[in-house]
C-alpha positions as CSV (number, residue, x, y, z in Angstrom):
1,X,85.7,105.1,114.8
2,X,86.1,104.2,118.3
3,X,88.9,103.5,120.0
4,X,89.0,101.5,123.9
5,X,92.4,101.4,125.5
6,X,94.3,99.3,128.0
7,X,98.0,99.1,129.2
8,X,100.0,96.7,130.4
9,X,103.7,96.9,131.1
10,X,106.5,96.5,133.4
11,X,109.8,98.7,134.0
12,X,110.9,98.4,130.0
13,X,108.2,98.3,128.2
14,X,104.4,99.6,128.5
15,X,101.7,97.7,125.4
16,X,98.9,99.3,124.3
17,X,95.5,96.9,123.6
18,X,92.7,99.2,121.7
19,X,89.7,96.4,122.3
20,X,88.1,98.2,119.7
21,X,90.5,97.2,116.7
22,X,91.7,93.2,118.0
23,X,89.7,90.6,115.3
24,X,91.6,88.3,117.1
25,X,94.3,87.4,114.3
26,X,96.1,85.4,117.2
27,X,99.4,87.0,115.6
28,X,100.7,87.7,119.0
29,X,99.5,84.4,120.7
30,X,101.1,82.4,118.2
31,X,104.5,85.0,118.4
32,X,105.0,84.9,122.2
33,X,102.2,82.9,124.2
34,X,104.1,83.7,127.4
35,X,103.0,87.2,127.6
36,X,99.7,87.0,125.1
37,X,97.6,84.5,126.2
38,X,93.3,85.0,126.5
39,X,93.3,81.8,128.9
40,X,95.5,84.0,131.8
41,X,93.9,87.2,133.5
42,X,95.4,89.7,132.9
43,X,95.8,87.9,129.0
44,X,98.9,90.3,128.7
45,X,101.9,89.7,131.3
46,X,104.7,91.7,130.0
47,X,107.3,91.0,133.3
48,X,107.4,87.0,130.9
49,X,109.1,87.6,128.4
50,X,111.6,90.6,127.0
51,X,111.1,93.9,125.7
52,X,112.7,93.3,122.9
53,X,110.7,89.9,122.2
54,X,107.5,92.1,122.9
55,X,108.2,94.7,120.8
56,X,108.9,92.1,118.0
57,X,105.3,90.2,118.7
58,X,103.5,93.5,118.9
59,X,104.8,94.5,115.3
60,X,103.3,91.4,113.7
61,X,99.8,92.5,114.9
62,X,98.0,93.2,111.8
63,X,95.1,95.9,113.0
64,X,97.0,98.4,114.6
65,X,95.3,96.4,118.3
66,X,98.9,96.0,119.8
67,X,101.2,98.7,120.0
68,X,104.5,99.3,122.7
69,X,106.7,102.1,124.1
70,X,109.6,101.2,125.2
71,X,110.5,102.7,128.7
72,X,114.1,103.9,127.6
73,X,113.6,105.5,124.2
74,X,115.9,102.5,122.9
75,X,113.5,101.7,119.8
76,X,110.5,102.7,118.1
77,X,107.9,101.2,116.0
78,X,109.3,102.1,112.2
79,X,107.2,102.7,109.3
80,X,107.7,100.0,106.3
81,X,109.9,100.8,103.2
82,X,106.9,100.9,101.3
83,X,102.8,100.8,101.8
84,X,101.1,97.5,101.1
85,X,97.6,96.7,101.4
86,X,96.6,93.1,101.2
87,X,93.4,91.0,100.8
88,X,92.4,88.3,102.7
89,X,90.0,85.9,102.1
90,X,86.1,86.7,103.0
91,X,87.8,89.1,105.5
92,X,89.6,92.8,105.8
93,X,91.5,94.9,103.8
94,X,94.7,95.1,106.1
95,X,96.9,98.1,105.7
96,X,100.6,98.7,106.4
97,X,102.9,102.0,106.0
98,X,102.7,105.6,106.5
99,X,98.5,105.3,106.9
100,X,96.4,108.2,107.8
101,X,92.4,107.5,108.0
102,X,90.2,110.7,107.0
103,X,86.6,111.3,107.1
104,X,85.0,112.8,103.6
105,X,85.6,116.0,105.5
106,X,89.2,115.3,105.9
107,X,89.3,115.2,109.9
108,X,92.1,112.8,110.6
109,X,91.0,109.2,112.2
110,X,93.9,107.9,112.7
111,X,97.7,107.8,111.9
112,X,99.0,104.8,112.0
113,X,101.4,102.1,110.4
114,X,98.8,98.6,110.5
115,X,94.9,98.8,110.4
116,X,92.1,96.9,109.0
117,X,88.9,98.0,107.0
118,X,85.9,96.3,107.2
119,X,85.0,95.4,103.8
120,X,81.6,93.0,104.8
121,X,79.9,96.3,105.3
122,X,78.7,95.4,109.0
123,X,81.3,96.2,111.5
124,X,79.8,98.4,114.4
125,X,82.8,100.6,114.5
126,X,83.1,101.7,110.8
127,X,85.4,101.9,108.8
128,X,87.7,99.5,110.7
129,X,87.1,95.8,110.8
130,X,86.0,94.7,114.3
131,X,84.7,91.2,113.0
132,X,81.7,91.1,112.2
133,X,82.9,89.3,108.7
134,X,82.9,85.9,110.8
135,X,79.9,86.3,112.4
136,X,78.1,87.5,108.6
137,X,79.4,84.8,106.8
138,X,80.8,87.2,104.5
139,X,82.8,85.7,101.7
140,X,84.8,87.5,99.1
141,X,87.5,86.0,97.5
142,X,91.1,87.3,98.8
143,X,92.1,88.4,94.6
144,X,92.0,91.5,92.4
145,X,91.7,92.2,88.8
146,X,95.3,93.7,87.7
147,X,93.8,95.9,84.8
148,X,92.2,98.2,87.4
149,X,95.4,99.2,88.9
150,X,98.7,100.7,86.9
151,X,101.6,98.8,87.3
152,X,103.8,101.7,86.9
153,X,106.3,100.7,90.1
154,X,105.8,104.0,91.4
155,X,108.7,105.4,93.8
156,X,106.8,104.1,97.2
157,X,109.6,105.2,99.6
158,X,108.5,108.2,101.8
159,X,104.8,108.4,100.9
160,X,101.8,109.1,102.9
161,X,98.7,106.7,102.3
162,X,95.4,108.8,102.7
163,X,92.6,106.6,103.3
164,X,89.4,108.4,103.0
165,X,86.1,107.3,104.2
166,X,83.2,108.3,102.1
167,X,79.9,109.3,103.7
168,X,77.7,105.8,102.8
169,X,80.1,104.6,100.2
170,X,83.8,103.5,99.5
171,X,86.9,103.9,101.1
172,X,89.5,106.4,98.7
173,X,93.2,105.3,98.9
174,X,95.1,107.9,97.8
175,X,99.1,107.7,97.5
176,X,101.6,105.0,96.4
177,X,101.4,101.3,97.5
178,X,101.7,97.5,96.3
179,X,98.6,95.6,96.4
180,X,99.0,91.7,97.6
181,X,96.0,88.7,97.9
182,X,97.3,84.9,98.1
183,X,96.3,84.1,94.5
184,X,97.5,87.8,92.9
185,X,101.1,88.6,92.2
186,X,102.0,91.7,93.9
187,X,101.2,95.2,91.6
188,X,102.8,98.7,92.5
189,X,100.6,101.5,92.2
190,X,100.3,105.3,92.5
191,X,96.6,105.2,90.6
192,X,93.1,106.4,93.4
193,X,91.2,103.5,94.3
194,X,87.7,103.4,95.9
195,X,87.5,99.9,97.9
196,X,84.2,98.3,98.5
197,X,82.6,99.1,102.3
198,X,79.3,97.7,101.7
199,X,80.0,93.7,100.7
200,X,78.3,93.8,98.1
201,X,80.5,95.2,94.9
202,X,80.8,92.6,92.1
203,X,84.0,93.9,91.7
204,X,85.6,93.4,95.0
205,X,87.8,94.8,96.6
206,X,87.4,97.2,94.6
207,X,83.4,99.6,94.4
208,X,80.9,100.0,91.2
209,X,78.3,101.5,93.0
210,X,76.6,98.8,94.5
211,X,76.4,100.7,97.9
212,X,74.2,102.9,96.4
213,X,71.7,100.1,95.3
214,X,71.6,98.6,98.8
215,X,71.3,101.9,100.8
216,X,74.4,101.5,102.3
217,X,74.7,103.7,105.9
218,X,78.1,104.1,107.4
């Protein structure tokens, strides 16, 4: 998973872009135009607006693309009450919380508190979404069958979210979370998951082996 940094910043604040993870969500355009826009060069101007308003803006970016530091210490980025991980339509898996991505041989990714997985199986910088799902035409729909989580309304305070990457096959989510899609009510869970990576599960989001079938490389 690659990662291609720029900053941008002024005497408060400095922003972090990572190229790499931006599917252009437009959650910061449409937060604070002033200081986001792709029609200005550099599309970043942080001396427009104020720290506070950009720190706000960057939290709303749902990849992990946007992140700040502010200049005095005053405030950080905090990690949510809980971990969530929600399903859009014919598009990512996003992620939110206390999120560390593994490789099967459980070398650390990433820490984070926002990222995306690619779930159309043909993003060039695997497992994170960078996409590709527009481009594909992928379409899953953004729901989840209930019965194959437990609704047991786990304790999610204070909980790590492992996301593993298996070699040519699902991602494992490991850890406490809620589970959200626009035509789903919300289910707490504490149960291992193994999410699709390859597009093709009949059972999305969620894998039955189907990456096997199709010779799915990642």
């Amino acid at each position: 998973m690659e990662q291609k940094n720029y900053t941008y910043e002024n005497d408060d604040i400095k922003v972090t872009y990572d190229v790499k993870r931006c599917i252009h969500a437009k959650e910061c355009v449409k937060g604070l135009s002033s200081v986001f826009n792709p029609k200005k060069r550099p599309w970043i101007q942080p001396e427009e607006a104020s720290a506070n308003k950009i720190r706000n803006t960057v939290e709303r970016c749902p990849t992990g693309a946007l992140h700040y530091e502010m200049k005095d210490h005053s405030a950080e980025e905090q990690k949510p009450p809980f971990n969530s991980i929600t399903i859009s339509p014919d598009g990512p898996v996003y992620f939110r919380g206390d999120l560390e991505v593994r490789d099967e041989n459980e070398n650390v990714l990433l820490n984070d508190t926002r990222w995306a997985l690619c779930r159309c199986g043909q993003s060039g910088n695997k497992p994170a979404c960078d996409n590709s799902h527009t481009k594909a035409n992928f379409e899953a729909p953004a729901a989840f069958d209930k019965s194959s989580l437990s609704d047991d309304n786990p304790d999610t305070t204070d909980s790590k979210l492992v996301l593993k990457a298996l070699k040519n096959g699902p991602l494992l989510v490991q850890g406490h979370f809620q589970m959200y899609s626009e035509s789903t009510q919300p289910v707490s869970c504490s149960k291992n998951i193994a999410l699709c990576r390859c597009g093709a599960s009949e059972n999305k989001p969620f894998c039955d082996g189907t990456h096997k079938e199709i010779g799915f490389r990642s």
